[in-house]
C-alpha positions in Angstrom: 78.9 69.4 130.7 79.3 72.7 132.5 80.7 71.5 135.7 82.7 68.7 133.6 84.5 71.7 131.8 84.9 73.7 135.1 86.4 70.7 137.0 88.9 70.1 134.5 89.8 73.7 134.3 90.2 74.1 137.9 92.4 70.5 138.1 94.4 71.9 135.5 95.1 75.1 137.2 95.5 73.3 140.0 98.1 70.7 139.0 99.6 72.3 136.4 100.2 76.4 137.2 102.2 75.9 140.0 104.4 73.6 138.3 104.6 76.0 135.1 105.4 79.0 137.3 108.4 76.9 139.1 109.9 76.1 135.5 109.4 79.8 134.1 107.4 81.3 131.9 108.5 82.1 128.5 109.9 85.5 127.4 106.9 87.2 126.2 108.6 88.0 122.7 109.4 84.3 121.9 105.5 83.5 122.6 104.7 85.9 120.4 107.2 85.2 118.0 105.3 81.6 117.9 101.9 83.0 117.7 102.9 85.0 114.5 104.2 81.7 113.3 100.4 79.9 113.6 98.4 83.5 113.3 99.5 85.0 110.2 96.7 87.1 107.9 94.5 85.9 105.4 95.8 86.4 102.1 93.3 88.7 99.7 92.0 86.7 97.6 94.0 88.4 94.3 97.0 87.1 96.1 95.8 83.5 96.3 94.5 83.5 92.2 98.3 84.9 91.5 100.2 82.4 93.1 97.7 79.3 92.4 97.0 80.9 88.8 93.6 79.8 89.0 91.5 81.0 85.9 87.9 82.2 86.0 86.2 78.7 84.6 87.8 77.4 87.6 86.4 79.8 90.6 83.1 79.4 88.7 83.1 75.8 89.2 83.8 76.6 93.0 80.7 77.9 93.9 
C-alpha cells in the first residue's frame, strides 16, 4: 500500500508539477483567501445554541 501511495505521488509530481509551474502558480493571497473560505473556526458552542435556539431537553437527548 506503501509503494502504491509513493508511486502515485511521484507520477503526480511527475506529470503534473511541471505542467502547473508552466501555467503559474496562484498569488499566494488568493490561495489563502480560498483556504479561509473552507477553514473557518469552530463556532463555541454558546454561539451554536443562540442561533439554532436549541433548549436544554434537547442537548440532553443528544448525548
Amino acid at each position: 500500500m506503501r509503494t502504491h501511495a509513493s508511486l502515485l505521488l511521484a507520477a503526480g509530481l511527475a506529470l503534473g508539477g511541471p505542467a502547473a509551474l508552466a501555467a503559474g502558480a496562484p498569488a499566494a493571497d488568493t490561495v489563502r483567501q480560498t483556504a479561509r473560505q473552507f477553514f473557518q473556526p469552530i463556532p463555541a458552542a454558546e454561539a451554536v445554541i443562540k442561533e439554532r435556539n436549541i433548549s436544554a431537553d434537547s442537548i440532553e437527548l443528544g448525548r
